[in-house]
C-alpha positions as CSV (number, residue, x, y, z in Angstrom):
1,X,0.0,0.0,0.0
2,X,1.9,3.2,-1.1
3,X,1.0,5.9,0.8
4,X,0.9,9.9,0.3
5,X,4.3,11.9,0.3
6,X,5.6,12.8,3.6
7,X,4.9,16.9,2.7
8,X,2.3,15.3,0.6
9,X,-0.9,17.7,-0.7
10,X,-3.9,16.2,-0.9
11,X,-8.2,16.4,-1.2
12,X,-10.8,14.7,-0.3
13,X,-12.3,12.7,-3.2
14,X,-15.9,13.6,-3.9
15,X,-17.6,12.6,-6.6
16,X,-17.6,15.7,-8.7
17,X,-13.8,15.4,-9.4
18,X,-13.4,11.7,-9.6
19,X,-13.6,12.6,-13.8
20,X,-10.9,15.2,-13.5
21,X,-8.8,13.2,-11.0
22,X,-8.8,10.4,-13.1
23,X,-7.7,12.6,-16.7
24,X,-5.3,14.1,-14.2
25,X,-4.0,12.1,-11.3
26,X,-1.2,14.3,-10.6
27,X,-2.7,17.2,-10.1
28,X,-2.7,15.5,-6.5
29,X,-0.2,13.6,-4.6
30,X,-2.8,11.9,-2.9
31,X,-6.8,11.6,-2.0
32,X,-9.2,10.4,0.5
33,X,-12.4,8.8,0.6
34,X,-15.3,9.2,3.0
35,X,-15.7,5.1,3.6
36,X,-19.5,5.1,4.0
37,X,-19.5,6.5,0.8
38,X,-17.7,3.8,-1.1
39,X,-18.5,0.5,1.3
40,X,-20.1,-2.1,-1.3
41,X,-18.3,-3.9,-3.1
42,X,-19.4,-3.7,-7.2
43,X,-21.7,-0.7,-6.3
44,X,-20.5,2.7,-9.0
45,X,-19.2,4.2,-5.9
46,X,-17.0,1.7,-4.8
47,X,-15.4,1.1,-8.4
48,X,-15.0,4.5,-9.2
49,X,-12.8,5.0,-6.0
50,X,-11.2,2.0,-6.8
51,X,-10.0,3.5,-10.2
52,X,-8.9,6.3,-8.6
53,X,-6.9,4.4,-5.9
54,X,-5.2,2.6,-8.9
55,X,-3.6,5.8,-9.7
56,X,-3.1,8.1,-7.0
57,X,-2.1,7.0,-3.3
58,X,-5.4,6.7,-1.1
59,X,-6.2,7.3,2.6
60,X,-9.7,6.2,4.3
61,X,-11.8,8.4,6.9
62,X,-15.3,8.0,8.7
63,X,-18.0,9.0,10.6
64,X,-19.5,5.8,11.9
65,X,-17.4,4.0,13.9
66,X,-19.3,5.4,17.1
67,X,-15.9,5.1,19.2
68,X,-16.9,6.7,22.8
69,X,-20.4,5.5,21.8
70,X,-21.9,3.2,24.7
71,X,-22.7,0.1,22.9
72,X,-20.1,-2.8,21.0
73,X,-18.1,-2.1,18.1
74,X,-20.3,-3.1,15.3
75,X,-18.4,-6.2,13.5
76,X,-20.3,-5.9,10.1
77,X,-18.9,-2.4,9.9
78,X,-15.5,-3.0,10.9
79,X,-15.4,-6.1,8.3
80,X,-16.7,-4.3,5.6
81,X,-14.4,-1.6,6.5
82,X,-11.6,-3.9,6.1
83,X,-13.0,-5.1,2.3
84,X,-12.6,-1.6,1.4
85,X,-9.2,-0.7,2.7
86,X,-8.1,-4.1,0.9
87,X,-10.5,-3.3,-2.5
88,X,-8.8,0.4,-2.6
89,X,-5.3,-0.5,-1.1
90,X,-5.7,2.1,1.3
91,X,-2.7,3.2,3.3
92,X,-4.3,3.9,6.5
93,X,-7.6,5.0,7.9
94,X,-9.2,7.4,10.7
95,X,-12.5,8.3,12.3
96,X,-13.3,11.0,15.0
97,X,-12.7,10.4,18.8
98,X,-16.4,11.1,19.0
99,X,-20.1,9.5,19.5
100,X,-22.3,9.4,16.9
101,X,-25.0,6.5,17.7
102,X,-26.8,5.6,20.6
103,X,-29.1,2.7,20.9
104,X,-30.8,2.2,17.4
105,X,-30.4,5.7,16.7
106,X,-27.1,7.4,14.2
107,X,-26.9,10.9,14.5
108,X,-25.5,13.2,11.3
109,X,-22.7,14.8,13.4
110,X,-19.8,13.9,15.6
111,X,-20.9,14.6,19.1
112,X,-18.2,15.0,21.8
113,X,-18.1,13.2,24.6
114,X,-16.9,14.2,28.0
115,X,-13.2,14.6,28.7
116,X,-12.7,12.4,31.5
117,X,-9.6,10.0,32.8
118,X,-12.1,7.3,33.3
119,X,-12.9,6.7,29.8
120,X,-8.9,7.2,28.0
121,X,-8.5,3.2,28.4
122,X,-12.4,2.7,27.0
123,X,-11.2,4.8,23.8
124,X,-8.0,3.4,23.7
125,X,-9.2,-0.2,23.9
126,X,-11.7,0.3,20.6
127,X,-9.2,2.0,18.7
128,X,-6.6,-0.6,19.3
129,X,-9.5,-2.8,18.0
130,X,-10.5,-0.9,15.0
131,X,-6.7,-0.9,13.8
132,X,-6.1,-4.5,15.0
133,X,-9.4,-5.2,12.6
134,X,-8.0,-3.0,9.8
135,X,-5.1,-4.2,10.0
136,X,-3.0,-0.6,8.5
137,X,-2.2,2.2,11.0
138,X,-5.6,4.0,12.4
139,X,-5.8,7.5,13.3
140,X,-8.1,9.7,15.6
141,X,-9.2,13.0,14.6
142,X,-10.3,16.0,17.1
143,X,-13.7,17.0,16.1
144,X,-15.0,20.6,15.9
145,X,-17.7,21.0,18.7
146,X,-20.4,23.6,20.0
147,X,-21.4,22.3,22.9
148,X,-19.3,20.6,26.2
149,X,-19.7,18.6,29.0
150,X,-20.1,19.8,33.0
151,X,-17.5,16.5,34.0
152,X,-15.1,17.5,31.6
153,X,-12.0,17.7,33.8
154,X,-9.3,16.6,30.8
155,X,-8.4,19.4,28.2
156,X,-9.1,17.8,24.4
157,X,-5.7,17.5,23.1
158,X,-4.2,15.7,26.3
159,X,-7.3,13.6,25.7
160,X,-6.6,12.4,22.5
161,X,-2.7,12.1,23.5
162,X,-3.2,9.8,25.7
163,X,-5.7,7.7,24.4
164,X,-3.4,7.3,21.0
165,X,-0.5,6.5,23.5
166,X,-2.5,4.0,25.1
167,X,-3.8,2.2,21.7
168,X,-0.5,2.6,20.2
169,X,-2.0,4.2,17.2
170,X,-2.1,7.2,15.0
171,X,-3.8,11.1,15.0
172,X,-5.3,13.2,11.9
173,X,-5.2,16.9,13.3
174,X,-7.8,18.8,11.8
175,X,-6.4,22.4,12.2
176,X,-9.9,24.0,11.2
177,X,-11.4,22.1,13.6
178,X,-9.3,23.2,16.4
179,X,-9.8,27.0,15.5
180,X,-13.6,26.6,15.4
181,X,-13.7,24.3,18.9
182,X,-11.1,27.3,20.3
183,X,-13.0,29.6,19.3
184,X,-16.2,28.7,20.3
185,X,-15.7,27.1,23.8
186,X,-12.8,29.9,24.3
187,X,-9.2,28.5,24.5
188,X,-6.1,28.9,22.9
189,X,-5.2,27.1,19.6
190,X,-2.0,27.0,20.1
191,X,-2.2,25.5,23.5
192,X,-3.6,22.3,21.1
193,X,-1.3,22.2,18.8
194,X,1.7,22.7,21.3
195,X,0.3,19.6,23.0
196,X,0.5,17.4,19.9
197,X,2.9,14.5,20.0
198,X,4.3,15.5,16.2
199,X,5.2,11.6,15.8
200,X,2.3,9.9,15.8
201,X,0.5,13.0,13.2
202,X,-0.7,11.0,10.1
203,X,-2.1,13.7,8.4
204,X,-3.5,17.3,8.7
205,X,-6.6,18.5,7.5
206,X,-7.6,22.2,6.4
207,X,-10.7,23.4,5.3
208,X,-13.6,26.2,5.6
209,X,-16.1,27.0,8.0
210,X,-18.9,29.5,8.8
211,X,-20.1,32.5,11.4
212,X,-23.1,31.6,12.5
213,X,-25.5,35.0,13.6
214,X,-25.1,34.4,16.7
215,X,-20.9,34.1,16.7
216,X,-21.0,30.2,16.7
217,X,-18.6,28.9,14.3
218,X,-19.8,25.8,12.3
219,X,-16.9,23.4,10.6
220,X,-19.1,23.0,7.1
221,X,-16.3,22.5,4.5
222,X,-17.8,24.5,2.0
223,X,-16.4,27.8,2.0
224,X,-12.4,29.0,1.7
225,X,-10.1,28.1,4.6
226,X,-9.9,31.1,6.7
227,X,-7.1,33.8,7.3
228,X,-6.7,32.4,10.8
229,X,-6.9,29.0,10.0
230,X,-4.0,29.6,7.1
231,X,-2.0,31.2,10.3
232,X,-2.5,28.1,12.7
233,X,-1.7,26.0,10.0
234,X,1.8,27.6,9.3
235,X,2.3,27.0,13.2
236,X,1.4,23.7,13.1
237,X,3.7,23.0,10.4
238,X,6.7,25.0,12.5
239,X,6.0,22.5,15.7
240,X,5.4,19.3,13.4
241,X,6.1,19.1,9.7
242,X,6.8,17.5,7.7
243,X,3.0,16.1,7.3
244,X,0.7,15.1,4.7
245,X,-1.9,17.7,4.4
246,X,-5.7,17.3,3.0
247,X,-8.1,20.2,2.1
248,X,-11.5,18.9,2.9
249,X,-14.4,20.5,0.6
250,X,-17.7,19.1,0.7
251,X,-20.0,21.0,-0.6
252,X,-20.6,23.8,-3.0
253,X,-17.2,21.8,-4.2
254,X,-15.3,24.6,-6.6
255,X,-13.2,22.6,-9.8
256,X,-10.3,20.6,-9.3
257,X,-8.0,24.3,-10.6
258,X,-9.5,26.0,-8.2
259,X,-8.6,23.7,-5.6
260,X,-5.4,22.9,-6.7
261,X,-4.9,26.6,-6.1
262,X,-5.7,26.3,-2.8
263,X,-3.0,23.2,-2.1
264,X,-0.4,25.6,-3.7
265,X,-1.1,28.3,-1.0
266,X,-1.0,25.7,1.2
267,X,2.5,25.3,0.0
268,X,3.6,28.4,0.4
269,X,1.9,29.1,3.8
270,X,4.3,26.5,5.3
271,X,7.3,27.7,3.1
């Protein structure tokens, strides 16, 4: 499985530039696929991000694997997970250290869970799992969040330290996501990113978000990365590049130029 250059530039793969990907596969040095998207096997979904992971390196990401969620690891999910890191040769994948399920019942969003000591070896124990099941290198991502616990008594980022620690596995830093979180529950970015541990960094992810009316930013990966954003980003490459880095845009998704003109400032931010 080859994976994405160490100060590799990549996007998310959505289906509007699987046709220019493919006529063009290196306008990237590598993409990523959203695995719910893409999980059954013959469907046009699945072969289409197949083609594409014939030609450019390939990374998996979700949003279901309900990991601080109270009930079992689902096994059809994590063995249909591993069909489609085998079908597309993936070279790692990641979900968010998050809830999204409860009982019968999936939620459309990744909903945080409290920071608490008591649940670090919970976490760590399904991750360990999930990558044991995988069987390539699984990462956790920090989510973007508008709402927090009472109990939390554990900052975020020593959160997600020590849970990787303790699963011996990877972290995706999403660096829009920690400017949205900062500024919406009021802490310092850079008090995140300092806390990092650089070495176990698969990838970082930029992308847009949105001022709500009433000041609340929402992480919705259709508008241009921010000024701010662009700045933490440069820091986080000072502290920890080199890194892969993906631009995640999901909607309102501008052509593959346009994009690759956002990868190139990306370039030069950390230059």
């Amino acid at each position: 499985m080859s994976g994405p250059p160490r100060d590799g530039l990549g996007l998310g793969l959505r289906r509007p530039l699987i046709d220019a990907l493919l006529a063009r596969p290196s306008a990237v040095d590598f993409v990523e696929l959203i695995a719910e998207s893409h999980l059954e096997p013959g469907a046009l979904p699945r072969t289409r991000a197949e083609a594409v992971a014939a030609r450019i390196p390939t990374v998996g990401h979700g949003v279901g694997l309900n990991l601080l969620g109270a009930e079992p690891l689902d096994p059809a999910h994590l063995h249909a997970l591993r069909g489609l890191v085998r079908g597309c040769r993936l070279a790692w994948f990641s979900d968010h250290l998050c809830w999204s399920a409860a009982g019968a019942r999936r939620h459309h969003d990744l909903l945080p869970a409290p920071l608490r000591p008591d649940l670090i070896p919970y976490a760590a124990a399904r991750a360990r799992a999930v990558q044991d099941a995988l069987g390539v290198p699984f990462g956790l991502e920090n989510v973007s969040s508008y709402v927090a616990w009472e109990g939390d008594t554990v900052p975020e980022w020593e959160f997600l330290a020590a849970v990787a620690e303790a699963a011996d596995c990877g972290l995706i830093v999403d660096v829009n996501n920690i400017f949205v979180s900062a500024r919406n529950h009021g802490f310092d970015p850079l008090d995140h990113l300092r806390a990092v541990p650089w070495g176990r960094v698969l990838e970082v992810h930029i992308a847009g978000h949105r001022a709500r009316p009433d000041g609340l930013l929402h992480d919705t990966h259709d508008a241009p990365v921010a000024p701010e954003v662009w700045a933490l980003y440069a820091e986080a490459w000072a502290l920890g590049g080199p890194f892969p880095t993906l631009l995640e845009w999901d909607d309102q998704i501008p052509p593959l130029d346009t994009l690759c003109a956002v990868l190139a400032t990306a370039r030069a931010v950390r230059a």
